[in-house]
Backbone bond lengths (Angstrom), bond angles and torsions (degrees), N, CA, C in turn:
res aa  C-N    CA-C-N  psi(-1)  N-CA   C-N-CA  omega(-1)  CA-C   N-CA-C  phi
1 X - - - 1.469 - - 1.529 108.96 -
2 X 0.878 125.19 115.34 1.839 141.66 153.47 1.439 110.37 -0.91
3 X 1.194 135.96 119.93 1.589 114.06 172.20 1.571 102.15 -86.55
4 X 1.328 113.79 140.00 1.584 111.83 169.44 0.988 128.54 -137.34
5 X 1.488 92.28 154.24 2.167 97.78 -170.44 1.174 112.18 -75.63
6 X 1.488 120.30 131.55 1.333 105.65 168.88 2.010 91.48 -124.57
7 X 1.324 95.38 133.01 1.490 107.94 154.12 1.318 136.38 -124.55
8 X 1.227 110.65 27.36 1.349 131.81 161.89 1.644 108.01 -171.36
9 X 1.356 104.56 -178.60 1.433 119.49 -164.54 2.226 86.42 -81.00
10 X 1.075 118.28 -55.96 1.596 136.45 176.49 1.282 102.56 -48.26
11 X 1.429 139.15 -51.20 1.701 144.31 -143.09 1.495 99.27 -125.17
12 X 0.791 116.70 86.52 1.755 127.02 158.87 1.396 138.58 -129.30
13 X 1.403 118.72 99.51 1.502 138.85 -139.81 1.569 98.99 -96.12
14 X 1.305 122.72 159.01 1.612 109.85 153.14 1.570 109.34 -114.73
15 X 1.184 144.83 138.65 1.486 147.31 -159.08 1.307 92.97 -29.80
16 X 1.944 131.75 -85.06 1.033 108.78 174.68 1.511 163.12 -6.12
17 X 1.758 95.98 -39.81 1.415 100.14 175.48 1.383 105.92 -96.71
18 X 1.644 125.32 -27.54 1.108 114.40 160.98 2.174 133.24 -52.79
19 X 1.364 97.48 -20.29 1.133 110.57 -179.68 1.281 120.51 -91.00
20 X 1.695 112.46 -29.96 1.551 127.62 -178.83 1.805 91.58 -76.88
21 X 1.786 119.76 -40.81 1.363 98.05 -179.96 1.273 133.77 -79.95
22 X 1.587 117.36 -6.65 1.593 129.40 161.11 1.264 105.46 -48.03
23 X 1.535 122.07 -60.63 1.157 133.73 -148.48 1.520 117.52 -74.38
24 X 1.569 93.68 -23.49 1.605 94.79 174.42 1.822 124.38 -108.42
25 X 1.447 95.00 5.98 1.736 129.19 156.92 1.405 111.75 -82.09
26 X 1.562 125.44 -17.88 1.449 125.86 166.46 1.411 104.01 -91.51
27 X 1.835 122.38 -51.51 1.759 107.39 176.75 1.405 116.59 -54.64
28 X 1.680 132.47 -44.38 1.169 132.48 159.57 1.469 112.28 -44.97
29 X 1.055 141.12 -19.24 1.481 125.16 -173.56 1.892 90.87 -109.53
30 X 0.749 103.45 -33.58 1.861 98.71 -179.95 1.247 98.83 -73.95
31 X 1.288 156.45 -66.02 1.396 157.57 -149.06 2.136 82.02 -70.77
32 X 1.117 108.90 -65.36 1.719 99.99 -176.00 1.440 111.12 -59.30
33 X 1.303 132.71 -14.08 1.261 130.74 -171.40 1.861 89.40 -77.49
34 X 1.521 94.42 -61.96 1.434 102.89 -166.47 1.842 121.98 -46.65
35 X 1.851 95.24 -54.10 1.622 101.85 153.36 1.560 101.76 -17.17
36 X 1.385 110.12 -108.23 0.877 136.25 -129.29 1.911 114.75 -68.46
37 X 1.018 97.26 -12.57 1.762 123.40 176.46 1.951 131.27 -101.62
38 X 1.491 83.78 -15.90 1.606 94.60 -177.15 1.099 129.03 -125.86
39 X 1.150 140.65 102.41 1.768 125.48 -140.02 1.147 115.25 -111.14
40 X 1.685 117.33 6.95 1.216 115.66 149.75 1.486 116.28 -82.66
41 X 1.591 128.06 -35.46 1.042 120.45 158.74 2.009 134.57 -43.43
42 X 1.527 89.81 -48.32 1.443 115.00 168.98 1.966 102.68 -34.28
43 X 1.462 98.51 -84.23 1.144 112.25 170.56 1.374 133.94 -35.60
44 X 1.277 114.54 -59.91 1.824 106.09 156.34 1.362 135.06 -32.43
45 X 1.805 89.17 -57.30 1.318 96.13 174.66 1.309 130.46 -57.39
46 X 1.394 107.05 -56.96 1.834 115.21 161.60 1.720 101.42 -43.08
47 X 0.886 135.41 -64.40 1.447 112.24 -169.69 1.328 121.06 -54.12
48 X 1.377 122.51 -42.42 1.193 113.04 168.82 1.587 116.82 -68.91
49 X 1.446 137.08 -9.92 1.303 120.47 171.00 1.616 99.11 -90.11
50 X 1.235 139.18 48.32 1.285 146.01 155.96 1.669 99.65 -92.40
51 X 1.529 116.79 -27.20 1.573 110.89 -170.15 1.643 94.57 -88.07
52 X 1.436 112.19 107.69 1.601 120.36 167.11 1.456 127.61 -25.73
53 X 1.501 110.14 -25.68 1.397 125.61 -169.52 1.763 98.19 -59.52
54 X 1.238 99.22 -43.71 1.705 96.80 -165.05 1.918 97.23 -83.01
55 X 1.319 116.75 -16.95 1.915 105.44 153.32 1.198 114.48 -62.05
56 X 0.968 122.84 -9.99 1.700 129.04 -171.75 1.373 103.37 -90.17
57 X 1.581 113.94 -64.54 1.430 110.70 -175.06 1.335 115.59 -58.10
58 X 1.136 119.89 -46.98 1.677 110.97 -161.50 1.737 104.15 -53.88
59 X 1.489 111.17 -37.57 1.999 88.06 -168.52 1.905 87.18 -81.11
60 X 1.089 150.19 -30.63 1.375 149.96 174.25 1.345 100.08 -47.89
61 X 1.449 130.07 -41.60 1.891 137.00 -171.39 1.488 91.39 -90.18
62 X 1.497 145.32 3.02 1.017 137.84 161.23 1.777 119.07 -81.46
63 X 1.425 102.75 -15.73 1.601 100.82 167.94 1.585 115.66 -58.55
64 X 1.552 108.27 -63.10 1.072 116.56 -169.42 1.575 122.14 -54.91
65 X 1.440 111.69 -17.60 1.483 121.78 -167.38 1.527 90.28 -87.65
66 X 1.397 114.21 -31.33 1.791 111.28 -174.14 1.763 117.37 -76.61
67 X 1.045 94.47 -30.18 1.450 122.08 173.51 1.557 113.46 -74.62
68 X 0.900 124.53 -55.38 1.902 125.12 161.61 1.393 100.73 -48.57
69 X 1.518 111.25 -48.49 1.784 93.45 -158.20 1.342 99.65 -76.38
70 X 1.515 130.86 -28.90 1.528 129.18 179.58 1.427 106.72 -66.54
71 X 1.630 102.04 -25.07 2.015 90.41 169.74 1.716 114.42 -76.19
72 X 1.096 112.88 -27.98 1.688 130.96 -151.92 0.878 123.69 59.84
73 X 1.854 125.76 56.50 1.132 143.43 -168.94 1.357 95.72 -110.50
74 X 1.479 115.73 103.94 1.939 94.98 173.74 1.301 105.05 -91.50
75 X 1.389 134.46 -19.99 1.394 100.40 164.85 1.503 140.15 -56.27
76 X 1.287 109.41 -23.81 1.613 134.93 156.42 1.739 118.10 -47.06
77 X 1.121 100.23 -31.75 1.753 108.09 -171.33 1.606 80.72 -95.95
78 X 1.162 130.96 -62.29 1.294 128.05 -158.59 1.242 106.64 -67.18
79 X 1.352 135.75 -45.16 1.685 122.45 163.99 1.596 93.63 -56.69
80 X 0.947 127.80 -87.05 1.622 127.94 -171.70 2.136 101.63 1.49
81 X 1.612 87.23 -75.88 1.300 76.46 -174.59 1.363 147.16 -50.97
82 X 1.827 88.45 -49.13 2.043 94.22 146.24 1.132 132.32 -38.43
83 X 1.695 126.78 -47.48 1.385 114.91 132.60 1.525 156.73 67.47
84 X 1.495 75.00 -120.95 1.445 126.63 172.06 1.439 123.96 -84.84
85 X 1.785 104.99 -45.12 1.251 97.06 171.64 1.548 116.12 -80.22
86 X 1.202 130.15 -19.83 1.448 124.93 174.77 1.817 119.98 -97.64
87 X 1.325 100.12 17.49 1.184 103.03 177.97 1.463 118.53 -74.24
88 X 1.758 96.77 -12.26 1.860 83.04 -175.60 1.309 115.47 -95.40
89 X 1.351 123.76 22.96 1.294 126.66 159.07 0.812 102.08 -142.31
90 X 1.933 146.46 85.45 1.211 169.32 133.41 1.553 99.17 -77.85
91 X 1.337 127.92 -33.30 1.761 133.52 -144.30 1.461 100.52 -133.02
92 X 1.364 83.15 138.12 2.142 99.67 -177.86 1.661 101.82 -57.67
93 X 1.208 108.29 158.70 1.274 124.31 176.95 1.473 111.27 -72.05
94 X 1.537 109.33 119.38 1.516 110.86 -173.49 1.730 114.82 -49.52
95 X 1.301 109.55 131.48 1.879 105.19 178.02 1.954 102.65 -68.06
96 X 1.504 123.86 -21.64 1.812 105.28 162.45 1.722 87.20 -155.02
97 X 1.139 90.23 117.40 1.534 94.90 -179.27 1.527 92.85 -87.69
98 X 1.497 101.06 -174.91 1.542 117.28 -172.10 1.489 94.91 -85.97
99 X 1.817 106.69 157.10 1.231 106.99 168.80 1.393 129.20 -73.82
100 X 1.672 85.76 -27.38 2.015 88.99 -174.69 1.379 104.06 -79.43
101 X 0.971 137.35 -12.16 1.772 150.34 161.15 1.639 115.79 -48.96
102 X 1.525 106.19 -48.44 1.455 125.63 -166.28 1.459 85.83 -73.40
103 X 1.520 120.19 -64.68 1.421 122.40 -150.45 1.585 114.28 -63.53
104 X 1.422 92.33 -34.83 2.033 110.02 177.18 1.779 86.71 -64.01
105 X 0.880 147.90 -69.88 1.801 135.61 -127.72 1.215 76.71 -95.62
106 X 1.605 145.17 -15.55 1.552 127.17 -172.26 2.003 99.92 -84.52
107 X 1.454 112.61 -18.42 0.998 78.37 -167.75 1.727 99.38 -98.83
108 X 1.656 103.61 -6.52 1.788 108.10 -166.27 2.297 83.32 -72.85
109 X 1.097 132.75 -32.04 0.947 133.54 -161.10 1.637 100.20 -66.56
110 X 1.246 118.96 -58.20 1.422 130.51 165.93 1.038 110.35 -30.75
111 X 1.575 123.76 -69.83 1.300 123.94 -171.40 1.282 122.31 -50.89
112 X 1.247 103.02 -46.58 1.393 122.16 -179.45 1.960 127.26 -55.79
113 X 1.562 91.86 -34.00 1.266 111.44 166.80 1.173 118.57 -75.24
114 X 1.296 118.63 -33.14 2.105 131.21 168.70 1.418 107.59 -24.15
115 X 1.324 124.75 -33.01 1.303 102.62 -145.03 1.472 132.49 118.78
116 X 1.371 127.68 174.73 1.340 120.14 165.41 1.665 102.92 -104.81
117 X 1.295 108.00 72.95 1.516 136.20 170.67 1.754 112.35 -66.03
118 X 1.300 132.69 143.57 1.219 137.65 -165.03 1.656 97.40 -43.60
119 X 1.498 112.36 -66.73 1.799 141.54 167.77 1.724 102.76 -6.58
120 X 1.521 85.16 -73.75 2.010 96.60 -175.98 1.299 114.96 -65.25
121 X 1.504 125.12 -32.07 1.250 111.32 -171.59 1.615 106.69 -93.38
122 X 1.413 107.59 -6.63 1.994 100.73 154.38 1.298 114.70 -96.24
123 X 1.357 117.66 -4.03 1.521 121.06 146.19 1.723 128.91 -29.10
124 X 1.378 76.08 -61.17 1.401 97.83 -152.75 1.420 111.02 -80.39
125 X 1.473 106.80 -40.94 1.232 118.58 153.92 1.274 137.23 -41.16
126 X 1.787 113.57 -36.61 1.239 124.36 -174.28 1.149 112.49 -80.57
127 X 1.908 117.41 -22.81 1.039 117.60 -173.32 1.628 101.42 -96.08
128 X 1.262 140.71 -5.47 1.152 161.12 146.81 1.248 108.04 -42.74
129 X 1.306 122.28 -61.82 2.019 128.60 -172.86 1.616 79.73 -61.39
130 X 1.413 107.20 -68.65 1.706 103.84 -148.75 1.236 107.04 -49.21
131 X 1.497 150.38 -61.07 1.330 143.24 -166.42 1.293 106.60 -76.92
132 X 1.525 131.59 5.64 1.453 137.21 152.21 1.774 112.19 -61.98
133 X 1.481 96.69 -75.58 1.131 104.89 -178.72 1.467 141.08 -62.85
134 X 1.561 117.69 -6.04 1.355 145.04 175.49 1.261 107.29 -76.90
135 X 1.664 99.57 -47.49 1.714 108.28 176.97 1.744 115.45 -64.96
136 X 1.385 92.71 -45.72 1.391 98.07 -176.47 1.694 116.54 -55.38
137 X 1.281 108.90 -45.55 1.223 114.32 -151.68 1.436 82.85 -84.95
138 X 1.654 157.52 -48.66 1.462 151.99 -168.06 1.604 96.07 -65.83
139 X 1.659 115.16 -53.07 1.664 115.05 170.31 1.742 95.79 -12.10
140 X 1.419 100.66 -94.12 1.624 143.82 -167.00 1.363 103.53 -49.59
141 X 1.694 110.38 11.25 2.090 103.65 174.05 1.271 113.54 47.79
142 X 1.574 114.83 48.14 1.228 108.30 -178.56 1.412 100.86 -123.15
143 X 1.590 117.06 93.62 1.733 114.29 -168.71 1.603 105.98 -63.64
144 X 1.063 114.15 -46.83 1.312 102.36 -155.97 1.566 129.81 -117.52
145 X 1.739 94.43 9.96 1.751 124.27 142.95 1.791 106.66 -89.17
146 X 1.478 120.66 15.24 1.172 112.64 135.81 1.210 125.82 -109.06
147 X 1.049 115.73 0.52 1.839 120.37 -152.52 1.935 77.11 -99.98
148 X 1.735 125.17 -59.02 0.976 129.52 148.55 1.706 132.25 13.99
149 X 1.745 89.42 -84.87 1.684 104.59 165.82 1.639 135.14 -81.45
150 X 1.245 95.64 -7.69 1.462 116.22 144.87 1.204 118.75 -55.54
151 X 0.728 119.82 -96.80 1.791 144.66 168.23 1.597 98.75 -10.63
152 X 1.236 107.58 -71.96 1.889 110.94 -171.64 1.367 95.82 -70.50
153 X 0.950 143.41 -18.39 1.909 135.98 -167.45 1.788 80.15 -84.15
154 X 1.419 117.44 -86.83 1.743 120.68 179.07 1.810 108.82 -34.45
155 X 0.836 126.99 -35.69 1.748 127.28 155.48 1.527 116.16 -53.78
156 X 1.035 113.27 -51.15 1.797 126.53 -163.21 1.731 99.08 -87.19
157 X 1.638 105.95 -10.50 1.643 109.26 -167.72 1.437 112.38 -90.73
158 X 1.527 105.16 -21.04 1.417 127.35 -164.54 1.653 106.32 -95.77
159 X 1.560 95.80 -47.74 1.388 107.44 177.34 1.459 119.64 -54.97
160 X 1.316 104.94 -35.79 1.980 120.81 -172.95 1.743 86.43 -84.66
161 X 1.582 129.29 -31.53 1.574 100.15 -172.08 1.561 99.11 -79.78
162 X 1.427 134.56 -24.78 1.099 125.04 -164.67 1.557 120.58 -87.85
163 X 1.424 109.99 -6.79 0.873 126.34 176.88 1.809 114.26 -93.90
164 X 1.338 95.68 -30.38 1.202 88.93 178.77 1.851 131.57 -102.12
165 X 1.521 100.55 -0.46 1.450 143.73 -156.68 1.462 106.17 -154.17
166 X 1.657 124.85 61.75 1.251 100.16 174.35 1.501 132.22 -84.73
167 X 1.379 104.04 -11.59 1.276 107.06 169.59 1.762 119.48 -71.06
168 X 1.405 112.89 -14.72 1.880 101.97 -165.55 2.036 70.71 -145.45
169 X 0.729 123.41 1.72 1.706 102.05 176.69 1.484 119.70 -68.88
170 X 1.692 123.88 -13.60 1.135 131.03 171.80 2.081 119.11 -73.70
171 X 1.657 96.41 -10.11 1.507 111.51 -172.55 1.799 97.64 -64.04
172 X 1.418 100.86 -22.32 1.800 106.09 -178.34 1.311 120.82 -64.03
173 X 1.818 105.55 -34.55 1.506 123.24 -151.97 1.763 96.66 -52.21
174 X 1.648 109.18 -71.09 1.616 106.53 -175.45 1.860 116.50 -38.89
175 X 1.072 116.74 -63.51 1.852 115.10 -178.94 1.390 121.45 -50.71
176 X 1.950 113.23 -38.83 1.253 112.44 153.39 1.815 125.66 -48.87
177 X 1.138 107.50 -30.00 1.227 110.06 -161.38 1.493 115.06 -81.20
178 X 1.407 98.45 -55.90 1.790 116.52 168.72 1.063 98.72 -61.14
179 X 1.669 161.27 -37.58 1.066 140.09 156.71 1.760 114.85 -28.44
180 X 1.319 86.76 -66.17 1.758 93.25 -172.26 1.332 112.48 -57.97
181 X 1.311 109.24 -32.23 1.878 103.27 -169.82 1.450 102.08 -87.90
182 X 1.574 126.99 -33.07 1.664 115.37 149.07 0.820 143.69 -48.65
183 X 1.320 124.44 -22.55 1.391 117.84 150.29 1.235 128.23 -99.80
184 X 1.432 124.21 -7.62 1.629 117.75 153.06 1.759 115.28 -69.50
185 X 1.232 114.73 -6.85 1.213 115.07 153.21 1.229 133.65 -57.70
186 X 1.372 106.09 -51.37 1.343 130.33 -146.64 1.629 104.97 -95.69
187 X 1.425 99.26 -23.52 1.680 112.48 167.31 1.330 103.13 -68.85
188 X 1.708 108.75 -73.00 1.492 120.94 -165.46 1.712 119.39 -45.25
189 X 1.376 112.83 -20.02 1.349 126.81 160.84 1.408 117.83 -73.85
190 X 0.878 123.23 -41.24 1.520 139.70 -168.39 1.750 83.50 -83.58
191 X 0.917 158.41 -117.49 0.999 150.08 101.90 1.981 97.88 103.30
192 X 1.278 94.38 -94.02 1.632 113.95 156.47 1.436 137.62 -70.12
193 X 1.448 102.65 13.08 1.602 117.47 165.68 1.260 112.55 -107.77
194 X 2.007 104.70 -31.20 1.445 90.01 169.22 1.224 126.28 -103.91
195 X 1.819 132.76 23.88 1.086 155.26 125.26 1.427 111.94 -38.76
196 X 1.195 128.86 -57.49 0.938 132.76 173.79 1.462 140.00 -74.40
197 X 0.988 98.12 6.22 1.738 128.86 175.85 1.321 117.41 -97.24
């Protein structure tokens, strides 16, 4: 039998999963190391998140992260998040991408190049609370104080592109949206199966 950690009555790991979730807290930190340090990497990658497909996946790669945390599998959230973060170069580089597409990643590219500027590091943060609190609240069986913080994170996501991109920051509005209505789906089913049980 597995020896396992338990540090709370909620959080109880068996070495394995504690070890499978280090390990994928080091590819997530190497793939962001690499991002963020290598600008031929940088660059690839940004070109391939010009192909919409990978706007698509990330709120679609948000099931699975809700679903781990309702199991309390963190290695599940932690691949999840890996994910997500490498989802935008899973997909070939579009042969004519959209313009309002080009102009949005020209200006997230800018930013991104700034520096660790006041902007990015409440960036980063914000995107830090949000995949905190999504987890927390599915952790804690709370469907629809996640469906909730969903919703305002894809609100607050649109608001920061339009604010910061007003000419192409609206190119977000549709992927934000089908995020949200996929998983108010995906609850409201869940939802009425176990009503029906």
């Amino acid at each position: 039998m597995p020896r396992r950690f338990a540090m709370s009555r909620r959080f109880d790991m068996s070495r394995r999963d504690v070890i499978l979730s280090i390990v994928l807290t080091v590819a997530l930190v190497a793939v962001l190391w690499l991002f963020f340090t290598n600008s031929a990497f940088f660059d690839w990658a940004f070109a391939r998140h010009q192909n919409t497909l990978s706007w698509i996946a990330r709120p679609v790669l948000v099931l699975p992260y809700c679903y781990c945390a309702w199991r309390r599998w963190l290695p599940g959230v932690m691949l999840s998040v890996l994910a997500i973060v490498t989802s935008m170069f899973w997909f070939p580089v579009p042969v004519a991408p959209r313009e309002d597409v080009l102009a949005f990643l020209a200006m997230e590219r800018a930013l991104l190049q700034s520096g660790w500027t006041a902007a990015n590091l409440l960036g980063a943060l914000a995107v830090a609370v949000y995949f905190g609190l999504v987890a927390l609240a599915f952790w804690r069986r709370s469907l629809w104080l996640g469906f909730v913080v969903v919703a305002l994170g894809a609100g607050l996501k649109l608001l920061w592109s339009v604010l910061f991109s007003p000419e192409a920051g609206v190119a977000v509005a549709p992927f934000a949206l089908f995020g949200v209505l996929l998983l108010g789906l995906v609850l409201a089913l869940l939802h009425g199966l176990k009503k029906r049980s």
